[in-house]
N, CA, C and O atoms as CSV, one atom per row, in Angstrom:
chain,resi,resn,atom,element,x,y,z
A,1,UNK,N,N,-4.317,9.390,3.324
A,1,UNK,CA,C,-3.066,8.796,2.897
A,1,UNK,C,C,-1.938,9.734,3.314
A,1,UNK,O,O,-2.031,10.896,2.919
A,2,UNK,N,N,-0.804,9.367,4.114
A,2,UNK,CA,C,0.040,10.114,4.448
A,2,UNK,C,C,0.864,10.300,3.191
A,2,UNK,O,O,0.962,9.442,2.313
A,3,UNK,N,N,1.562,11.719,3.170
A,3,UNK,CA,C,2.179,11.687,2.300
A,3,UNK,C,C,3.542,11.487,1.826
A,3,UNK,O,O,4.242,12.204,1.111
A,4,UNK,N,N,3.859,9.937,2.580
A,4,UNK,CA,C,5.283,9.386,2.239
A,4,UNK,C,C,4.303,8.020,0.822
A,4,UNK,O,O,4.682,7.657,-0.291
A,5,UNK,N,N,3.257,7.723,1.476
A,5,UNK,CA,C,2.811,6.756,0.742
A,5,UNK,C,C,1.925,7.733,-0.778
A,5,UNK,O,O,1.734,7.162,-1.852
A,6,UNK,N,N,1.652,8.697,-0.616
A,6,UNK,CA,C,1.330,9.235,-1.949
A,6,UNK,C,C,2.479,9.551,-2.590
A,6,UNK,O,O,2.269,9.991,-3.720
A,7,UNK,N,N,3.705,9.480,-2.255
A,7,UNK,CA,C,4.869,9.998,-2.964
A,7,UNK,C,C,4.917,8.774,-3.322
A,7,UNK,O,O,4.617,8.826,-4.515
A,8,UNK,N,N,5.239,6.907,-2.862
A,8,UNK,CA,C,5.376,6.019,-3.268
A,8,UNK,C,C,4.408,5.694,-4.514
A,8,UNK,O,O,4.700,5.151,-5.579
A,9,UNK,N,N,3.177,6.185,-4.067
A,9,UNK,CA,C,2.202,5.626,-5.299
A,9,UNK,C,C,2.591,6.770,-6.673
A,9,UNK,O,O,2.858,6.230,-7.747
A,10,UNK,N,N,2.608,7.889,-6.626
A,10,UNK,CA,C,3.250,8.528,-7.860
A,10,UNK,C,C,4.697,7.910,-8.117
A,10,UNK,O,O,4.799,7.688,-9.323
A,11,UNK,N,N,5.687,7.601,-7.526
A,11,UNK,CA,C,7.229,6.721,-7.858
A,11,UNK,C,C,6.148,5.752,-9.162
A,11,UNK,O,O,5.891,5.900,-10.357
A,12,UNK,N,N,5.844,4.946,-8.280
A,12,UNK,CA,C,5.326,3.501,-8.991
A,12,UNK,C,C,4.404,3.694,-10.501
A,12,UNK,O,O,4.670,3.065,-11.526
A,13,UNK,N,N,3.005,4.947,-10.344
A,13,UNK,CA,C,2.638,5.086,-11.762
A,13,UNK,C,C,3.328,5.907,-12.455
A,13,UNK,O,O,2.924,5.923,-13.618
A,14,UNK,N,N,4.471,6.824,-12.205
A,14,UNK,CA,C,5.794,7.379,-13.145
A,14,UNK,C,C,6.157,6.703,-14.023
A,14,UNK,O,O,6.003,6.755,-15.243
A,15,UNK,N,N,6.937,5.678,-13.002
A,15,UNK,CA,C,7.558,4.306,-13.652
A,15,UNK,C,C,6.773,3.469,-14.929
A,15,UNK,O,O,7.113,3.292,-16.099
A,16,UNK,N,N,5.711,3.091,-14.250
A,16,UNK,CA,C,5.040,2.441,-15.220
A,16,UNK,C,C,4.888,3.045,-16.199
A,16,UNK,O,O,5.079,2.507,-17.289
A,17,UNK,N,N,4.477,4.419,-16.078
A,17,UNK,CA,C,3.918,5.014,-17.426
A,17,UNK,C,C,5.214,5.456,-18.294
A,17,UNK,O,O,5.094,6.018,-19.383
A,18,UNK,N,N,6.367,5.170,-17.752
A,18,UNK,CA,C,7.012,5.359,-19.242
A,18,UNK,C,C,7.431,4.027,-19.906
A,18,UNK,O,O,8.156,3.868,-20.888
A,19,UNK,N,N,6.797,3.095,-19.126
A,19,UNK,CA,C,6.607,2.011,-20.399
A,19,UNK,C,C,5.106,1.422,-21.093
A,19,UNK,O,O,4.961,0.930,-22.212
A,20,UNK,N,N,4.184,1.624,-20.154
A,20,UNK,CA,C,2.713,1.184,-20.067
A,20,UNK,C,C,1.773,2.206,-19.901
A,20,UNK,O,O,0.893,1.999,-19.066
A,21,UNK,N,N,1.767,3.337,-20.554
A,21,UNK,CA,C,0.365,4.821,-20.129
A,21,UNK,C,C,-0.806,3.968,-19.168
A,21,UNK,O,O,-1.123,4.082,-17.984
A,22,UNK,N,N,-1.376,2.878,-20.497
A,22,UNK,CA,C,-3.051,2.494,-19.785
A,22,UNK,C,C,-2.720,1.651,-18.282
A,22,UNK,O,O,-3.349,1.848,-17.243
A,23,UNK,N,N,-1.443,0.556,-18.465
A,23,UNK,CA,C,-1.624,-0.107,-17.623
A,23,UNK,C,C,-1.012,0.472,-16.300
A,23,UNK,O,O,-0.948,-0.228,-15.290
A,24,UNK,N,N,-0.723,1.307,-16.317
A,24,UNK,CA,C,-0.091,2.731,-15.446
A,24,UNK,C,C,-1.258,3.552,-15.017
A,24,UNK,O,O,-1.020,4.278,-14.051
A,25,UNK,N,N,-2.280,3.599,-15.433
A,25,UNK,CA,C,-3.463,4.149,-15.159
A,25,UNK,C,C,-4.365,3.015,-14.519
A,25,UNK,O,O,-4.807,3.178,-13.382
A,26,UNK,N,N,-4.581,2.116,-15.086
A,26,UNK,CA,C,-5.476,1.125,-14.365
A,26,UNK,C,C,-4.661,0.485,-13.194
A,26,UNK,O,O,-5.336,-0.213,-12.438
A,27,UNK,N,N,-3.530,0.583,-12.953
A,27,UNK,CA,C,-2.961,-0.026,-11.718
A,27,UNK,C,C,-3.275,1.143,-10.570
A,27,UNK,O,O,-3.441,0.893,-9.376
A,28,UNK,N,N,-3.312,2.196,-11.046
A,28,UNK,CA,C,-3.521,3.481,-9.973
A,28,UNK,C,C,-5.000,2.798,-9.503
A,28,UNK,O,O,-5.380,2.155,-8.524
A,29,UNK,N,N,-5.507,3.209,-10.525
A,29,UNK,CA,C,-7.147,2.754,-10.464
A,29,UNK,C,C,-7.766,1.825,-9.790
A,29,UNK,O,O,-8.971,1.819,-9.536
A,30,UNK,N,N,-6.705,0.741,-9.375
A,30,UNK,CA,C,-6.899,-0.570,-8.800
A,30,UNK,C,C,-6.622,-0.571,-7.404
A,30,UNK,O,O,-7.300,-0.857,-6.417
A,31,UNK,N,N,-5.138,-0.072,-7.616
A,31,UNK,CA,C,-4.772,0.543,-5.631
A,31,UNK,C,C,-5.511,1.487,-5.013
A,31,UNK,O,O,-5.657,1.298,-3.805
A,32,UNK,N,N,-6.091,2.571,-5.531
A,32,UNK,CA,C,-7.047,3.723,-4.872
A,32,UNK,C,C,-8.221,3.314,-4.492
A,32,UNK,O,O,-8.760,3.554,-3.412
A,33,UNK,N,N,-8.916,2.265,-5.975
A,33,UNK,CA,C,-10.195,1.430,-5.284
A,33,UNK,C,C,-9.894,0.244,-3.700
A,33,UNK,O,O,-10.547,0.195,-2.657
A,34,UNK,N,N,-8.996,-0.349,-4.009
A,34,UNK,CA,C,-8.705,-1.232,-2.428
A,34,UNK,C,C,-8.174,-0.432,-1.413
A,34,UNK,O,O,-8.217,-0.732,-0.220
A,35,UNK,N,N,-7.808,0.311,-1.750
A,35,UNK,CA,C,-7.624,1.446,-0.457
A,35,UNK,C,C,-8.840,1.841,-0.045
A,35,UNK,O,O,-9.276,1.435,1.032
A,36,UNK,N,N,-9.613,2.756,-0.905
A,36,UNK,CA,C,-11.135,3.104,-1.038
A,36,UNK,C,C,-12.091,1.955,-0.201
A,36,UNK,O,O,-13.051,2.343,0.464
A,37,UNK,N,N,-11.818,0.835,-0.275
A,37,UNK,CA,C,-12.626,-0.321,0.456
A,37,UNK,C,C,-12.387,-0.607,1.561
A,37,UNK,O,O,-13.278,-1.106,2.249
A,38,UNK,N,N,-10.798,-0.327,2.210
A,38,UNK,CA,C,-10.438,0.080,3.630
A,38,UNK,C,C,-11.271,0.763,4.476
A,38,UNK,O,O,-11.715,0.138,5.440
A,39,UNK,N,N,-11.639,2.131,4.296
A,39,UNK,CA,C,-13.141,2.684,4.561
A,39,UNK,C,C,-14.431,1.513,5.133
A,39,UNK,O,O,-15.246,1.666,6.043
A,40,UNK,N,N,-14.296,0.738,4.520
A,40,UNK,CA,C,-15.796,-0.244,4.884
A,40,UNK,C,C,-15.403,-1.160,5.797
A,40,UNK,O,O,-16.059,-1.425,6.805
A,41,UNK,N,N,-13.863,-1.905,5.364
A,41,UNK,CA,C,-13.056,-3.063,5.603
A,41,UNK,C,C,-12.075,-3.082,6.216
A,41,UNK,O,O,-11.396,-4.107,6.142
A,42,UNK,N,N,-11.591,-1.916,7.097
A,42,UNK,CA,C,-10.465,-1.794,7.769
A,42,UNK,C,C,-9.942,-2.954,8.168
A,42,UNK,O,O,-8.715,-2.970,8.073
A,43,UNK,N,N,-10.549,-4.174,8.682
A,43,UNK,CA,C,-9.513,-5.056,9.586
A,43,UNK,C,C,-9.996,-6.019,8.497
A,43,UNK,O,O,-10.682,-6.887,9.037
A,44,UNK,N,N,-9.901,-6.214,7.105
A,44,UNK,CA,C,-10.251,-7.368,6.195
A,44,UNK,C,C,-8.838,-7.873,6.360
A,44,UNK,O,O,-8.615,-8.999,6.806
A,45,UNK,N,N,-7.912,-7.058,6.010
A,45,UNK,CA,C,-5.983,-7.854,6.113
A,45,UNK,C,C,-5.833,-7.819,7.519
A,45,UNK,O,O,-6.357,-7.302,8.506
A,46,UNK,N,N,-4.464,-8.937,7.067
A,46,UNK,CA,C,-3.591,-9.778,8.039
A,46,UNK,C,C,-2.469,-8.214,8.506
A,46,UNK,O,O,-1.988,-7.259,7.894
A,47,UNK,N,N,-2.477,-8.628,9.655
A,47,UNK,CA,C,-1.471,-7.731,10.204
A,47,UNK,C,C,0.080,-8.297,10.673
A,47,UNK,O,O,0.383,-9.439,11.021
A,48,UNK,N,N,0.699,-7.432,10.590
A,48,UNK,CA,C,1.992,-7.605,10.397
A,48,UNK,C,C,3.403,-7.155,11.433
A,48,UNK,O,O,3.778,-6.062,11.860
A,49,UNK,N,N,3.740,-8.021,11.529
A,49,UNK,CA,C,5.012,-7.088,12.388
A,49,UNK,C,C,6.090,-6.673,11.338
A,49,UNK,O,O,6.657,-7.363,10.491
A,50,UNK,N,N,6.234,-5.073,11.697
A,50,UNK,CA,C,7.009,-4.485,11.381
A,50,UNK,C,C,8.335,-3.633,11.531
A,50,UNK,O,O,8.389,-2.407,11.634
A,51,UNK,N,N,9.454,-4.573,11.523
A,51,UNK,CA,C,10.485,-4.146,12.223
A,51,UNK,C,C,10.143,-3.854,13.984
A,51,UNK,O,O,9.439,-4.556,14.710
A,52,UNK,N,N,10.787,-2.771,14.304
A,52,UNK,CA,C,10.349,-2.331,15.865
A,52,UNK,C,C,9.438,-1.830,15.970
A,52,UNK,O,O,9.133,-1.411,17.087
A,53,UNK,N,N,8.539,-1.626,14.819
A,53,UNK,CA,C,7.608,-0.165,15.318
A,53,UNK,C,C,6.434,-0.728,16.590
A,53,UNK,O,O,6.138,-1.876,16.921
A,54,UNK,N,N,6.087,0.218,16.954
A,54,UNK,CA,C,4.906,0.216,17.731
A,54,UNK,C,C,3.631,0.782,17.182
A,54,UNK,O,O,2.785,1.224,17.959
A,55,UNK,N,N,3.471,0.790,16.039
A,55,UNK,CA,C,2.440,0.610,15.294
A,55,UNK,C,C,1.966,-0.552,14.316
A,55,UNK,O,O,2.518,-1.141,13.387
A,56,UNK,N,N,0.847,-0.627,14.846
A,56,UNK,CA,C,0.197,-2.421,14.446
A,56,UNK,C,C,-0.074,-2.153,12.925
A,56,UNK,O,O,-0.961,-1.405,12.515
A,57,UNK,N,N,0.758,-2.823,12.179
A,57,UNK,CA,C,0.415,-2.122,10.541
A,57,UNK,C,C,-0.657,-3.501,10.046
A,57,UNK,O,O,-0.605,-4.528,10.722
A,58,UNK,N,N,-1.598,-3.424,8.842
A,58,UNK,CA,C,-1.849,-4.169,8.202
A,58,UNK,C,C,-1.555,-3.976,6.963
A,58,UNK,O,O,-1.082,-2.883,6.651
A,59,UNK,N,N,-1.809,-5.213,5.739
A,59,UNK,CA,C,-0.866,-5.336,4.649
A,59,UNK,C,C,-1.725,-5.589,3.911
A,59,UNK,O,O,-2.108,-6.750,4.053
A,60,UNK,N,N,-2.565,-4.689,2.676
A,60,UNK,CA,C,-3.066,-4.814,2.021
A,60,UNK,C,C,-2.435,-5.575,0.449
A,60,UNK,O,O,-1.783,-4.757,-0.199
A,61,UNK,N,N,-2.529,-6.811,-0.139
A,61,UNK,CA,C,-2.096,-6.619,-1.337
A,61,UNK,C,C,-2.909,-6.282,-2.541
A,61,UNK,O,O,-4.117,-6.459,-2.701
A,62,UNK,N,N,-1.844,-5.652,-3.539
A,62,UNK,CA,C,-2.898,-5.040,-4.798
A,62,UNK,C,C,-2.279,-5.712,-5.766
A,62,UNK,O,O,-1.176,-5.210,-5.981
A,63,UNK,N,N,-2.606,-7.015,-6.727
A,63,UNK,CA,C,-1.295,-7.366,-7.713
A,63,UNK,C,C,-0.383,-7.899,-6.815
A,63,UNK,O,O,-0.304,-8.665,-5.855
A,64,UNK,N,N,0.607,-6.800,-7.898
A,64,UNK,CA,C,2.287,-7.100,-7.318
A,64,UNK,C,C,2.623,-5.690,-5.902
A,64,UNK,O,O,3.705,-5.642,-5.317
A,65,UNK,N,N,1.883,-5.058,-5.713
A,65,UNK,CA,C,2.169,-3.830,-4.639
A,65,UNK,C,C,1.453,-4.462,-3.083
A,65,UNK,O,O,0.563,-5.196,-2.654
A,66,UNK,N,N,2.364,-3.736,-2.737
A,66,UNK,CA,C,1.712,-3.947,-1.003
A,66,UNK,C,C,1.446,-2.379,-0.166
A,66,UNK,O,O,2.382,-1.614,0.072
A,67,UNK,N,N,0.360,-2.157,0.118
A,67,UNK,CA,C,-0.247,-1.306,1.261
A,67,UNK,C,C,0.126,-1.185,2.461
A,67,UNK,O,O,-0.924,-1.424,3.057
A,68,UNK,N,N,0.948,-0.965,3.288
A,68,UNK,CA,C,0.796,-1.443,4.740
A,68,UNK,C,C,0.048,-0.013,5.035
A,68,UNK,O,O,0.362,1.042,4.484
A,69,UNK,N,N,-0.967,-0.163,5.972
A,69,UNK,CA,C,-1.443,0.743,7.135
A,69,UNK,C,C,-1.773,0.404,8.270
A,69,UNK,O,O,-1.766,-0.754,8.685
A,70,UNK,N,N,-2.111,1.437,8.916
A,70,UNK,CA,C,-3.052,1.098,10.418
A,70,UNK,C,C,-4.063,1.768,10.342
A,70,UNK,O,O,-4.385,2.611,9.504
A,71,UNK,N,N,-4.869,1.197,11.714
A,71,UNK,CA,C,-5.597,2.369,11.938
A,71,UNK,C,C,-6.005,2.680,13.066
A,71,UNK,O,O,-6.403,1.775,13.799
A,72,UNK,N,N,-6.021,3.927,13.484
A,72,UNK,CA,C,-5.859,4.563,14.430
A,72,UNK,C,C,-7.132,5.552,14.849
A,72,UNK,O,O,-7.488,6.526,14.186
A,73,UNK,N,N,-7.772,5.077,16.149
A,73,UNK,CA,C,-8.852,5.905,16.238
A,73,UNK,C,C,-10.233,5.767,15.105
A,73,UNK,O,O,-11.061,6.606,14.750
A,74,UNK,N,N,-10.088,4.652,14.825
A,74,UNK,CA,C,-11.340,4.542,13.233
A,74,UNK,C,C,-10.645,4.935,12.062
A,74,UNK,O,O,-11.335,4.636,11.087
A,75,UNK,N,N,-9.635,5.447,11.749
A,75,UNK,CA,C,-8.710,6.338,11.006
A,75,UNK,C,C,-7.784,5.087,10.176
A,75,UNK,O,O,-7.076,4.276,10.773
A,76,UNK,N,N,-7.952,5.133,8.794
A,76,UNK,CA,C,-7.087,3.987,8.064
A,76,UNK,C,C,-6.312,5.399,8.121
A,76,UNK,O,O,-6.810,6.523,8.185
A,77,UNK,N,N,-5.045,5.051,8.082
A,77,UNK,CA,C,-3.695,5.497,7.454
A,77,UNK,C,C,-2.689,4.511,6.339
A,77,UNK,O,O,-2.624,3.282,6.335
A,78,UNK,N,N,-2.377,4.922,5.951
A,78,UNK,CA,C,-1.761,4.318,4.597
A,78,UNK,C,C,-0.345,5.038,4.794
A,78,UNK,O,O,-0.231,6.246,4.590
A,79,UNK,N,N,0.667,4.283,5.178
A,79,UNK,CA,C,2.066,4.721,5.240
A,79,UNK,C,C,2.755,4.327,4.104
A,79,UNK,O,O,3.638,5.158,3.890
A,80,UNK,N,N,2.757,3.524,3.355
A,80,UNK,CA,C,3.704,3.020,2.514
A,80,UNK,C,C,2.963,2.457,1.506
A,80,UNK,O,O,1.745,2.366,1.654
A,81,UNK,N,N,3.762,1.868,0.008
A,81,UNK,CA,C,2.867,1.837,-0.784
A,81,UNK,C,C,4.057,1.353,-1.475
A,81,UNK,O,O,4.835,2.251,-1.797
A,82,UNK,N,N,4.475,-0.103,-1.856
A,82,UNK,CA,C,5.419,-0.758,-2.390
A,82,UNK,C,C,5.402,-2.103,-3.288
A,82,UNK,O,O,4.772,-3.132,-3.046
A,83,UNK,N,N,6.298,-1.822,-4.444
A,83,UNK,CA,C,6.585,-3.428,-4.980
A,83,UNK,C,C,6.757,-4.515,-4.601
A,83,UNK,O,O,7.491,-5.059,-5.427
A,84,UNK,N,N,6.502,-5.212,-3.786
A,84,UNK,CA,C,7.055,-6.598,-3.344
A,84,UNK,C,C,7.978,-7.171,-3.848
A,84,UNK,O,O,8.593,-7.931,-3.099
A,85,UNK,N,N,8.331,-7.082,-4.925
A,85,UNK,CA,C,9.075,-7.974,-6.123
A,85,UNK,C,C,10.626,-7.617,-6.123
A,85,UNK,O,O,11.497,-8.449,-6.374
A,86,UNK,N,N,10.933,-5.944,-5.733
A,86,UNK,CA,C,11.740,-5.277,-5.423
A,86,UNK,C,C,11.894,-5.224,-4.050
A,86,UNK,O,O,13.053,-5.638,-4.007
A,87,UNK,N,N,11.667,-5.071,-3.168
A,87,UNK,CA,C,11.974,-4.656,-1.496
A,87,UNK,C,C,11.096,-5.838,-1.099
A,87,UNK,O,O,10.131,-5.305,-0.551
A,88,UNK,N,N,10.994,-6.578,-1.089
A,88,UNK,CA,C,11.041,-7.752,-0.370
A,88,UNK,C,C,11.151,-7.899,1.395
A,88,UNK,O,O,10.384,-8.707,1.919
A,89,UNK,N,N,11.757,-7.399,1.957
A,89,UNK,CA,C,11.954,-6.733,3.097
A,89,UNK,C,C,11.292,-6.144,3.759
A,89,UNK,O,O,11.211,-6.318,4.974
A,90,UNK,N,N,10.489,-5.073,2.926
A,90,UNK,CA,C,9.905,-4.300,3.658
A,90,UNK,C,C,7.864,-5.201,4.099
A,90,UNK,O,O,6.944,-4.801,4.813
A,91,UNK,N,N,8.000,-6.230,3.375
A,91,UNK,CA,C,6.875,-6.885,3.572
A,91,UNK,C,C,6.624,-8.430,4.214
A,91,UNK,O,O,5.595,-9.098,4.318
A,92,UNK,N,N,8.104,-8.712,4.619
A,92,UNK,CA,C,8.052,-10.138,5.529
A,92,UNK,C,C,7.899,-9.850,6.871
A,92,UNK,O,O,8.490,-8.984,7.515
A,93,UNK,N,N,6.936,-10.759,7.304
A,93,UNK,CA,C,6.336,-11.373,8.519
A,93,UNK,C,C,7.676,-11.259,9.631
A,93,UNK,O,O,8.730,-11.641,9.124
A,94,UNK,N,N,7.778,-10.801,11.026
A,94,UNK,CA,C,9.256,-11.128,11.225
A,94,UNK,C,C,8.615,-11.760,12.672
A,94,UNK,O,O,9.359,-12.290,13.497
């Protein structure tokens, strides 16, 4: 996991946990396991265009959060790690 997207996933269970401890814990618990299954399942998600890049991202959803990674060389990477509900943007099809 690069670490712009481990900084996103601590933002997100921060947040939660100062209103929800458990459900702030089991949402971690939930994104690390479908990440964790990337490992087996790399090309299970839909891939995505993303802005200009020249990296082919795919878009894992967890809930209400979205995953985008690639992967590179056999290599999942995990760049980002976001609300949908809020940034909206950063997860439409273009």
């Amino acid at each position: 996991m690069l670490q712009s997207a481990t900084d996103d996933l601590l933002k997100i269970i921060e947040y939660l946990s100062m209103f929800y401890e458990n459900t702030a814990l089991r949402q971690y618990d939930r994104i690390i396991g479908k990440i964790e299954n990337l490992k087996l399942f790399p090309n299970m998600y839909e891939s995505i265009d993303y802005f200009d890049s020249v990296i082919k991202y795919k878009k894992l959803v967890v809930d209400n959060y979205i995953v985008l990674y690639s992967i590179k060389d056999k290599i999942v990477e995990i760049h980002s790690i976001f609300d949908s509900r809020t940034d909206k943007s950063r997860c439409e099809d273009e």
